[in-house]
N, C-alpha and C positions, 0 to 999 in steps of 0.2 A: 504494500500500500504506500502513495503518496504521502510529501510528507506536506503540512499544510503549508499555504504559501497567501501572503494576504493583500488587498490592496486598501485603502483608506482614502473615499473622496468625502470632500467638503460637506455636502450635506446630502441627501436621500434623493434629491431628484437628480444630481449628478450624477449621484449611482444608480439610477435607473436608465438613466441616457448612455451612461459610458456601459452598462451590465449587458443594456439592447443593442451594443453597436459590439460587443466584444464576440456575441450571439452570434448576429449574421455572420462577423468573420468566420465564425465557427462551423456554422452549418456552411456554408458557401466553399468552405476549404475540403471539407468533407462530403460533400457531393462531387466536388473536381476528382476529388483521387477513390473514391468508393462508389460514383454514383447516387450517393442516395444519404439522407441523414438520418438519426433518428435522436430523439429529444422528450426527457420529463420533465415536464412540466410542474410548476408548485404554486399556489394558491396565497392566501395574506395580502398583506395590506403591499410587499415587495415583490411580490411574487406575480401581482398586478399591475404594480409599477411598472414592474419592467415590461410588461407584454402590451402596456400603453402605450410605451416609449418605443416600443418598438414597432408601432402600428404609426405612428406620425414620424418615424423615421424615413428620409427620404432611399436611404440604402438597401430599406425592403424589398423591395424589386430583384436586390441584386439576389435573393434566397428564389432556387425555384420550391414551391411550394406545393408543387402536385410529386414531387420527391422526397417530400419528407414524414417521416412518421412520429407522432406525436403521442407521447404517454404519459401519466401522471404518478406523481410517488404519494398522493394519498384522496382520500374523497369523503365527504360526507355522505354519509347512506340514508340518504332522502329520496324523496321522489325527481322523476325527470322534470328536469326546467326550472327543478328551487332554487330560487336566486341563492343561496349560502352554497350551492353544488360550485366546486372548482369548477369544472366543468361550465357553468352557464356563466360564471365572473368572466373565463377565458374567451369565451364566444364572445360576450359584449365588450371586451377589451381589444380582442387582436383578430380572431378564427373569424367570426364576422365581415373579416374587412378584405379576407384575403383569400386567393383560392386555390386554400385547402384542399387534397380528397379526401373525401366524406370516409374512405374506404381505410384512410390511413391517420385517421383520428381516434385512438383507443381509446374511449371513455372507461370510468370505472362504472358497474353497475350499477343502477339506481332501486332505492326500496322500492318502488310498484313495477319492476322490471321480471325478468322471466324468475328470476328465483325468490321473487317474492320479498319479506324482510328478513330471511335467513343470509344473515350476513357472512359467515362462515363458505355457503356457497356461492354467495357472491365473489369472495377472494379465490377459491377455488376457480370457477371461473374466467378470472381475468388471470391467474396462475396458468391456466391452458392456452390461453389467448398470448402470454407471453414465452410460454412454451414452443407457441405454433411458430412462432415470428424469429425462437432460434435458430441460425445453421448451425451446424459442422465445425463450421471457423469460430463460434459462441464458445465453445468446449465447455456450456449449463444449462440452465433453465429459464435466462433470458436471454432477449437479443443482445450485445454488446453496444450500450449508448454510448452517442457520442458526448454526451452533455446531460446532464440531471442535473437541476435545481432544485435547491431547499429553503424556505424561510427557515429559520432559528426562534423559536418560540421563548420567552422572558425565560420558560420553566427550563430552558436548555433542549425542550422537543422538538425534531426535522419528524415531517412528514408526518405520520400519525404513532410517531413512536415516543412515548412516553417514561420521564423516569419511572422504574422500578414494575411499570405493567408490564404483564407476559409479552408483551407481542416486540420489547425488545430486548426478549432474551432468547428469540426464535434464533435457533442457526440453519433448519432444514430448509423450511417453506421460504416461498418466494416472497408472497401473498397473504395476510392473514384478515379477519375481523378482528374489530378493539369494540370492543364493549366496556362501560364502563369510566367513558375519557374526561379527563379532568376539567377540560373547557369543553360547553355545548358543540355541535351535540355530539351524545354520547356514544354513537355507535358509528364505526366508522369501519373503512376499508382502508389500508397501508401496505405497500410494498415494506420487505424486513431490510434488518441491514446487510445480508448475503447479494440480497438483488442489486439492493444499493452500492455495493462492490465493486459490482459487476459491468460498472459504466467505467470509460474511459477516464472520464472529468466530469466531478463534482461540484458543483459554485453553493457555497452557502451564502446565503444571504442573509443582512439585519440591518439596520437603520432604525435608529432615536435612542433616546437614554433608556426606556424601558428594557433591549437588548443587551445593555451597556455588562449586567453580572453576568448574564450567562452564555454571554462571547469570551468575558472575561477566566471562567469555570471551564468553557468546553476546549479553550485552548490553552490551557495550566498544568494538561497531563490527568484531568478527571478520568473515571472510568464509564465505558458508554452505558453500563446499564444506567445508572446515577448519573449521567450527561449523556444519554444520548446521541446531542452532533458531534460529541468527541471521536465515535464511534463510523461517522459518516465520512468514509474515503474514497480518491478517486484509485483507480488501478496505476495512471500516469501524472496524474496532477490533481489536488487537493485546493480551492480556491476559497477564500476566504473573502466576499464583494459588501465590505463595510462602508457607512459615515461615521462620521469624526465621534459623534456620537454614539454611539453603540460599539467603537473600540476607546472609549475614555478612562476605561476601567484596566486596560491592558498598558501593562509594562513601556515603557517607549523603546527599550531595547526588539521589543517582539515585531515590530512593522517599520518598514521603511519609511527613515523621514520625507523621502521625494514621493510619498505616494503624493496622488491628487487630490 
């Protein structure tokens, strides 16, 4: 695993503009030498940000987007179309504007979807669905992303993985339900941290002082059951996409003084 590597801009909307433009270079580098990209997606208040910023970016264009596949690393298990679904945030933020295939848009299952509110099947489910999407050259149980995002939650939680709940101390499954989640609502669907591995490059993200301890925690050498995004590595690169804010609590030794 990577080892983490951080950048530090000015405030939250420059890290949502420099997070969107670092994106396209990414997916666009990666369709030139593989054809095709593939990208998860994360939800919050930056997680939106970015996929804002990256919908009035003028360099959108340069991403083809009927080449790319899109997945998310966690969901709330609601009905289709609830506005709290990552899912319909990301449609009225970015998917909306741009054209996507429909075909290569992996949602996570929704509570009035075929499995009903059996959430456990649910994650089962999109577990086959990222199964189906491995090769050969995968050498697991998912495709090999080029890029998954994560918000950083105050509590130190990426994705729907929670300190000290079961579902991040999974090391088999890909895919699990979280029942029981310490912020509404409580039933959720998350990729574990094995899957989350299993991408190339990782970008965590956080912006404002709320972030500020447990940016501070998850990169001190915590342990990921009890930190969580301590636990969240890329396989080549490990990114850390802060504001000034939410790294305030961090060492000055820890991040370069020339970040932006």
């Amino acid at each position: 695993m990577s080892v983490p590597q951080l950048v530090v801009h000015h405030d939250k909307e420059l890290m949502a503009q420099a997070a969107a433009a670092r994106l396209i270079t990414k997916i666009v580098d990666a369709q030139a030498s593989q054809g095709h990209a593939s990208v998860v997606l994360t939800g919050g208040r930056n997680g939106n940000g970015l996929l804002a910023a990256l919908a009035s970016a003028p360099a959108r264009d340069a991403v083809d987007w009927a080449r790319l596949d899109l997945w998310w690393g966690d969901e709330r298990f609601l009905p289709e179309g609830d506005p709290e679904r990552n899912v319909t945030q990301a449609r009225e933020a970015l998917l909306d504007s741009v054209p996507v295939d429909p075909e290569r848009v992996h949602a996570m299952p929704a509570s009035d979807g075929p499995h009903g509110t059996d959430v456990e099947a649910a994650a089962a489910a999109y577990a086959d669905e990222l199964a189906r999407a491995a090769g050969p050259e995968n050498h697991g149980a998912v495709p090999t992303f080029d890029v998954l995002m994560l918000g950083v939650g105050p509590d130190t939680h990426v994705a729907s993985l929670f300190p000290e709940l079961p579902a991040v101390r999974e090391t088999e499954r890909t895919v699990v339900g979280v029942r029981g989640a310490p912020k509404p609502p409580p039933t959720r669907v998350t990729l574990t941290l094995p899957a989350i591995r299993a991408a190339r490059e990782v970008w965590l993200l956080a912006a404002g002082e709320d972030k500020a301890q447990a940016v501070a925690i998850a990169l001190s050498g915590a342990g990921e059951i009890q930190a969580p995004a301590a636990g969240a590595r890329g396989r080549s690169r490990t990114l850390w996409l802060l504001d000034s804010a939410a790294a305030s609590q961090l060492p000055k030794a820890l991040y370069p003084p020339a970040s932006p």
